[in-house]
MMTF fields as JSON, N, C-alpha, C and O atoms, coordinates in Angstrom:
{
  "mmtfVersion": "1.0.0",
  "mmtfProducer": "UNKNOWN",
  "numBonds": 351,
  "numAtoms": 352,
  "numGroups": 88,
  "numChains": 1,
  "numModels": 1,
  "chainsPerModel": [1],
  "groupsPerChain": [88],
  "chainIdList": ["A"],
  "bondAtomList": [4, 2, 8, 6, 12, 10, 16, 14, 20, 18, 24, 22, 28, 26, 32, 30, 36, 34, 40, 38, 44, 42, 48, 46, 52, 50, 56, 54, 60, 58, 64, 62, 68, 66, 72, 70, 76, 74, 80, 78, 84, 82, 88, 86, 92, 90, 96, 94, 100, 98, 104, 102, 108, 106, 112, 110, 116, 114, 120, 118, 124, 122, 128, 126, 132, 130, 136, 134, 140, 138, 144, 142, 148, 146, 152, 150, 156, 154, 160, 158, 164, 162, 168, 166, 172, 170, 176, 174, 180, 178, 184, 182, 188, 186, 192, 190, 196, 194, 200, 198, 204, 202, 208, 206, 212, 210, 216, 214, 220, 218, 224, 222, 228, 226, 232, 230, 236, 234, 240, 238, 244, 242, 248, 246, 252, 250, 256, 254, 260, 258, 264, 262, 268, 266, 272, 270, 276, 274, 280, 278, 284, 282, 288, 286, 292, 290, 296, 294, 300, 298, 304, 302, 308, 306, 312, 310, 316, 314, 320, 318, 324, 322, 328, 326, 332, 330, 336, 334, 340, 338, 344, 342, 348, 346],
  "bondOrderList": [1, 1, 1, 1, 1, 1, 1, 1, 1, 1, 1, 1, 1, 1, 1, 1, 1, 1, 1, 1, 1, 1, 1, 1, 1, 1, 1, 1, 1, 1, 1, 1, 1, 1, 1, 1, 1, 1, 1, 1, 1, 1, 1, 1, 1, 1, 1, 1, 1, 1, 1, 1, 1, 1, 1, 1, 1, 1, 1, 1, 1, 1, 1, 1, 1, 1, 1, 1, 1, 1, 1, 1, 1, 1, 1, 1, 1, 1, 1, 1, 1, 1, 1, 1, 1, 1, 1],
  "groupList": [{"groupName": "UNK", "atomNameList": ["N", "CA", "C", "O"], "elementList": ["N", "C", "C", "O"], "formalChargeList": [0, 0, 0, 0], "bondAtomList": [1, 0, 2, 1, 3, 2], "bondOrderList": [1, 1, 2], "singleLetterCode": "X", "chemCompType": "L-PEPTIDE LINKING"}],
  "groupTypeList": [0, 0, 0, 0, 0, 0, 0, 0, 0, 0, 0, 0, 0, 0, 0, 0, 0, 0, 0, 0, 0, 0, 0, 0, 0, 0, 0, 0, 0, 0, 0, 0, 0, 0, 0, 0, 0, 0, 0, 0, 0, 0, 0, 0, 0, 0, 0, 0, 0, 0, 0, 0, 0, 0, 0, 0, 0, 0, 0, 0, 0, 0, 0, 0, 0, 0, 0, 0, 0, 0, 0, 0, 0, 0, 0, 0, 0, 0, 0, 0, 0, 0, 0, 0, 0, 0, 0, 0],
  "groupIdList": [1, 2, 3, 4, 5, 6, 7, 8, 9, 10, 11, 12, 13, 14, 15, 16, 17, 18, 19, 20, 21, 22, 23, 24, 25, 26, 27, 28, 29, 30, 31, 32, 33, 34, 35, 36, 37, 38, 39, 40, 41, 42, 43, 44, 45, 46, 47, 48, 49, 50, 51, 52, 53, 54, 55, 56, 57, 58, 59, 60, 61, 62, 63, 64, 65, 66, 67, 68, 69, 70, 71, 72, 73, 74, 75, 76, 77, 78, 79, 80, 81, 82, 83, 84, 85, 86, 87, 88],
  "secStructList": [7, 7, 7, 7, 7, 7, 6, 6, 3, 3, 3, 3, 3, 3, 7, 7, 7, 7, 7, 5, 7, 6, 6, 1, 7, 5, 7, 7, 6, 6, 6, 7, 7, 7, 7, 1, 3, 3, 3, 3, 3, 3, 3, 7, 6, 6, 4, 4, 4, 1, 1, 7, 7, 6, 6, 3, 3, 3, 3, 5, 7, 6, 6, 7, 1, 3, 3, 3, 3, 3, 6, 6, 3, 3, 3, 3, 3, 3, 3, 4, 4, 4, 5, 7, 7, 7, 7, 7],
  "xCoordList": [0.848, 0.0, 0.888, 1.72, 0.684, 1.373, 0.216, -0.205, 0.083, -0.76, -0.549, -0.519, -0.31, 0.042, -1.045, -1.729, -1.305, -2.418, -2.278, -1.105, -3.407, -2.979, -3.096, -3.477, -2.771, -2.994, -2.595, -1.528, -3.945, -3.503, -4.63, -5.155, -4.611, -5.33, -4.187, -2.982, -4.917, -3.959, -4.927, -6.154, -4.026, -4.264, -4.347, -3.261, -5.195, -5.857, -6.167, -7.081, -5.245, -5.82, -6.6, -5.913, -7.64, -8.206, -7.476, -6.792, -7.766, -7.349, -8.594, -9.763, -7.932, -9.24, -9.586, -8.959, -10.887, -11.76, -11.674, -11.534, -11.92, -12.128, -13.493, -14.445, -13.63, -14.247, -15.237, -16.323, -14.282, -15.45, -15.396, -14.781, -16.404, -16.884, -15.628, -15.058, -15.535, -14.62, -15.629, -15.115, -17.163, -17.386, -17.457, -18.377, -16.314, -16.473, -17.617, -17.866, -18.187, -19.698, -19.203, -18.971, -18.838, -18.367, -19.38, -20.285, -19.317, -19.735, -19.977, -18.948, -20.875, -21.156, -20.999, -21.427, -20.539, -19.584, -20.834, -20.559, -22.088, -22.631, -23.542, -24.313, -23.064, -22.956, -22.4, -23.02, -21.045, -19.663, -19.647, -20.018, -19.303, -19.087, -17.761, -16.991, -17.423, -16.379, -15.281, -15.568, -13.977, -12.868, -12.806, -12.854, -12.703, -12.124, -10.73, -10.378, -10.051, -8.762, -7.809, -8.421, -6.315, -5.699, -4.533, -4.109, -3.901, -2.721, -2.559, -3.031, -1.495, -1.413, -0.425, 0.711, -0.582, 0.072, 0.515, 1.613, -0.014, 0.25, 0.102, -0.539, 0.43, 0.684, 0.814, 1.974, -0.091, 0.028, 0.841, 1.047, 1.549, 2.558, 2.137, 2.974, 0.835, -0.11, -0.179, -0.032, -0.374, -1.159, 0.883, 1.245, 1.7, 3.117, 3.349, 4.208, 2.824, 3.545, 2.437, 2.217, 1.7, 0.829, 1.299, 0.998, 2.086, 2.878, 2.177, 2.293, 1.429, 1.137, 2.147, 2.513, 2.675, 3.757, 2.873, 1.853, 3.791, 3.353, 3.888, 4.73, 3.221, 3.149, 2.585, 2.633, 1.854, 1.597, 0.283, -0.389, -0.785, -1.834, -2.638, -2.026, -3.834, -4.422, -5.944, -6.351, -6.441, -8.252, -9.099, -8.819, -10.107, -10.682, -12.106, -12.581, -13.245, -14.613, -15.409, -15.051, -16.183, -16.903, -17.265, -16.994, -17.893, -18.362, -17.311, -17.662, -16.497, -15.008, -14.585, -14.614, -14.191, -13.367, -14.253, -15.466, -13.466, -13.907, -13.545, -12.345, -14.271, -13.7, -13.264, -14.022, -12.01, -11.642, -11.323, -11.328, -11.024, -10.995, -9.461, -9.582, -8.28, -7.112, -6.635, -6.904, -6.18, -5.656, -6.71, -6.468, -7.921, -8.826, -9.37, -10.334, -8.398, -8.173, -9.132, -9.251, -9.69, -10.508, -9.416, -8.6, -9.793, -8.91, -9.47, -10.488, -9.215, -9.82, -9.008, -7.791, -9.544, -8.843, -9.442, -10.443, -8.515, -9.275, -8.663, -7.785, -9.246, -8.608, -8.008, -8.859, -6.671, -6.216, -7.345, -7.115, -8.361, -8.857, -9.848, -10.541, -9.56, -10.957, -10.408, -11.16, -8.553, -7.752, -8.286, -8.585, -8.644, -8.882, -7.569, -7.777, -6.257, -5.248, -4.338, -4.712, -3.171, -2.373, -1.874, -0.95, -2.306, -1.835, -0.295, 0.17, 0.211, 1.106, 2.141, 3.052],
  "yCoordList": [-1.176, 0.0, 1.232, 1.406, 2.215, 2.97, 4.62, 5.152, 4.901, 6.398, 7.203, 6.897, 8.985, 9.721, 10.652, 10.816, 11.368, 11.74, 13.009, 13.307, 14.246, 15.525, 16.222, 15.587, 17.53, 18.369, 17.984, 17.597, 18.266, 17.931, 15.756, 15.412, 15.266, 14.179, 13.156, 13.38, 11.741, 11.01, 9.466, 9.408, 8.461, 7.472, 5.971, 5.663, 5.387, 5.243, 3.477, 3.152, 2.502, 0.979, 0.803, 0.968, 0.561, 0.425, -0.842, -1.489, -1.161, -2.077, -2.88, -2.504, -4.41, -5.191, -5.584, -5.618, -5.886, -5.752, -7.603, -8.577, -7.05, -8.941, -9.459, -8.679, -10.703, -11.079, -12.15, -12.588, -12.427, -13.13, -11.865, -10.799, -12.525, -11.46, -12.446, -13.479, -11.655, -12.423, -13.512, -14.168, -13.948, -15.141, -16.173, -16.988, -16.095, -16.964, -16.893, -17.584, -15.779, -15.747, -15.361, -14.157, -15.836, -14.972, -14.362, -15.059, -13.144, -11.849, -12.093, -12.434, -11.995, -12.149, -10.837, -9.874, -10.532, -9.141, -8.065, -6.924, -8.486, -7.393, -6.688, -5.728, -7.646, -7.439, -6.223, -5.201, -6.31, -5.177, -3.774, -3.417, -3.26, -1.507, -1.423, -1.605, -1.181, -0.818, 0.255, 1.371, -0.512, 0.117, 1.91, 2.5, 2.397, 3.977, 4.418, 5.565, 3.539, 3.667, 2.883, 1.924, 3.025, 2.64, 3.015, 3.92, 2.41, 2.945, 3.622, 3.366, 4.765, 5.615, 5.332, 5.717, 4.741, 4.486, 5.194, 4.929, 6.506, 7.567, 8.633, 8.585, 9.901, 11.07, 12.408, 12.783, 13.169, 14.449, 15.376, 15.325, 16.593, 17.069, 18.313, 18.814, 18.643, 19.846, 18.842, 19.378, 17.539, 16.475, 16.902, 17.992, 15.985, 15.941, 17.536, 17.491, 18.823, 19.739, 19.61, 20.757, 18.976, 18.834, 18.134, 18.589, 16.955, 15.994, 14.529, 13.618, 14.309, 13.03, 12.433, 13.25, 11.285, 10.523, 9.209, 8.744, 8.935, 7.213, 6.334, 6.683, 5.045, 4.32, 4.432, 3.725, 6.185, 6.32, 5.897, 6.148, 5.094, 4.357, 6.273, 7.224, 6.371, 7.453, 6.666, 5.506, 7.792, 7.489, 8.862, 10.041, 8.067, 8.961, 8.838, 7.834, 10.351, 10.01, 8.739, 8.166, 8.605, 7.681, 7.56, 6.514, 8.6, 9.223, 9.799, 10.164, 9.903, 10.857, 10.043, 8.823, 10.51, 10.248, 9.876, 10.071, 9.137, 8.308, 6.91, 6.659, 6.033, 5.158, 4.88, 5.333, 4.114, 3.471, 2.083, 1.432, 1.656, 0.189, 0.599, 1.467, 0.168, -0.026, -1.925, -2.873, -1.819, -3.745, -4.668, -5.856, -4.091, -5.542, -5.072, -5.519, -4.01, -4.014, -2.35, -1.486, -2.518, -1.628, 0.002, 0.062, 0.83, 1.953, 3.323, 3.497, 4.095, 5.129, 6.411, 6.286, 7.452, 8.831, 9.331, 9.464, 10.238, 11.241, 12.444, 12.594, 13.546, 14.972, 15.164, 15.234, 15.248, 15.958, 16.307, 15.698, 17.085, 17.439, 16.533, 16.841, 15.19, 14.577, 13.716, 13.02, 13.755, 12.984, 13.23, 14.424, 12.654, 12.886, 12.808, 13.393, 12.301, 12.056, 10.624, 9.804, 10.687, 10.007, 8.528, 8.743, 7.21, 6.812, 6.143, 5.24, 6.608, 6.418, 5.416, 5.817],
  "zCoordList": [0.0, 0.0, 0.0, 0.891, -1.15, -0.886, -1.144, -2.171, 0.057, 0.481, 1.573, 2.765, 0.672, 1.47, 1.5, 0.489, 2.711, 3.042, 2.657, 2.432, 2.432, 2.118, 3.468, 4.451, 3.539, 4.544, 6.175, 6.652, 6.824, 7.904, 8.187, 9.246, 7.449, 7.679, 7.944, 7.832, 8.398, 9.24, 8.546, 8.455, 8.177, 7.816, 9.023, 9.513, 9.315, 10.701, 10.283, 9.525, 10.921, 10.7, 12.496, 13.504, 12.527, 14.023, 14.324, 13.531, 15.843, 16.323, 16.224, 16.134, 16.273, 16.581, 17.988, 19.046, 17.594, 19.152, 19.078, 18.338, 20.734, 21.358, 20.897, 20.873, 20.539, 20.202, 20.768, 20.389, 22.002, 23.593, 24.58, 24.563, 25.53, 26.817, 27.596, 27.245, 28.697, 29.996, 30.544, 31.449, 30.185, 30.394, 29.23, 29.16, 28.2, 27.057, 25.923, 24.935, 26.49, 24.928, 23.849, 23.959, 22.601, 21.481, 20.663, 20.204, 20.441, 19.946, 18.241, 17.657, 17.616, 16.522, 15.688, 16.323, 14.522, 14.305, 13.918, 13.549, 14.023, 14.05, 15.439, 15.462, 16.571, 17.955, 18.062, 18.357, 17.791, 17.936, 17.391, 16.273, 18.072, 17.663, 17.5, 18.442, 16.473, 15.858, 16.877, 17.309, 17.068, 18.127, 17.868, 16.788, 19.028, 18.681, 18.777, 19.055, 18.556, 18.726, 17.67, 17.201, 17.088, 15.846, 15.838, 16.557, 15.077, 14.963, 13.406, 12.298, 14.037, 12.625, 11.599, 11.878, 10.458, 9.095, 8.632, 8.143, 8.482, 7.605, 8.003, 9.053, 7.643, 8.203, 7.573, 7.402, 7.212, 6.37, 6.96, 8.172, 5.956, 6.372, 7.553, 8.305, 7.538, 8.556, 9.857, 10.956, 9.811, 11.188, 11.436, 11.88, 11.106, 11.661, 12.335, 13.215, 12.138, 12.817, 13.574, 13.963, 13.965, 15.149, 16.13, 17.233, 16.132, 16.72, 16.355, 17.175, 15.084, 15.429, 14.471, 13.626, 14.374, 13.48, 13.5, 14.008, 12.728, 12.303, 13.448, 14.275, 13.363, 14.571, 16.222, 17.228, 15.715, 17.253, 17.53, 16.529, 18.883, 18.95, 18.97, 19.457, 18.427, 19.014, 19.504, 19.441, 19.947, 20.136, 19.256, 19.037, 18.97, 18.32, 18.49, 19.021, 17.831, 18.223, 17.382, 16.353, 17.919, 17.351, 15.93, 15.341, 15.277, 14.271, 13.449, 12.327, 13.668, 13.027, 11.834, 11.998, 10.64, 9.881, 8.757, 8.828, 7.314, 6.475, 6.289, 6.394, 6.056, 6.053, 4.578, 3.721, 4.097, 2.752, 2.883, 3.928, 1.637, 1.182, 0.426, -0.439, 0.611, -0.038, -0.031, 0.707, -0.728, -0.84, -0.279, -0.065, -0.033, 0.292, 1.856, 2.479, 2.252, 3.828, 3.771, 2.902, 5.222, 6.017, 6.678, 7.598, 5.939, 7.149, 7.384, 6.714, 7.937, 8.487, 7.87, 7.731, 7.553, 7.7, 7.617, 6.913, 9.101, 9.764, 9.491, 8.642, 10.406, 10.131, 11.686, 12.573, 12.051, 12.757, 14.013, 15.058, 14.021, 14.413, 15.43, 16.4, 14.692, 14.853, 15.938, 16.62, 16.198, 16.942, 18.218, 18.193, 19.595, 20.491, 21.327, 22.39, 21.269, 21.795, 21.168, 20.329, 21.843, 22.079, 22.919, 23.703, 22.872, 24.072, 24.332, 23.636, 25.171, 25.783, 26.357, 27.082]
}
């Protein structure tokens, strides 16, 4: 995959969610709400003087972003803005 984001937007693979409860029930995928949190792939040159870089986990709102389809695979980009933080 090769994509670079414009401006200040940020290229976003979510993490995946668990897929049993802590009593063994497994979750059928339209049970699940989609994770708010990801790690960042990609990085526009406006998001980097913000401080976000690639590889960093962020959280984000619920509703935020677009979603795309590249190589088969699911990803997110968002705007800078829509970043709720950093984790650590």
């Amino acid at each position: 995959m090769n994509f670079q984001p414009l401006a200040n937007r940020v290229l976003i693979e979510r993490e995946e969610e668990v897929t049993t409860t802590a009593s063994g029930i497994i979750l059928p995928d339209n049970a699940k709400e989609k994770p708010l949190q990801g790690k960042v792939l990609a990085v526009g040159p406006d998001a980097k003087e913000e401080g976000i870089s690639e590889g960093d986990i962020v959280v984000f709102g619920k509703y935020a972003g677009n979603e795309i389809t590249l190589d088969n695979k699911e990803y997110l980009i968002l705007n800078s803005d829509d970043i709720l933080g950093i984790l650590k």
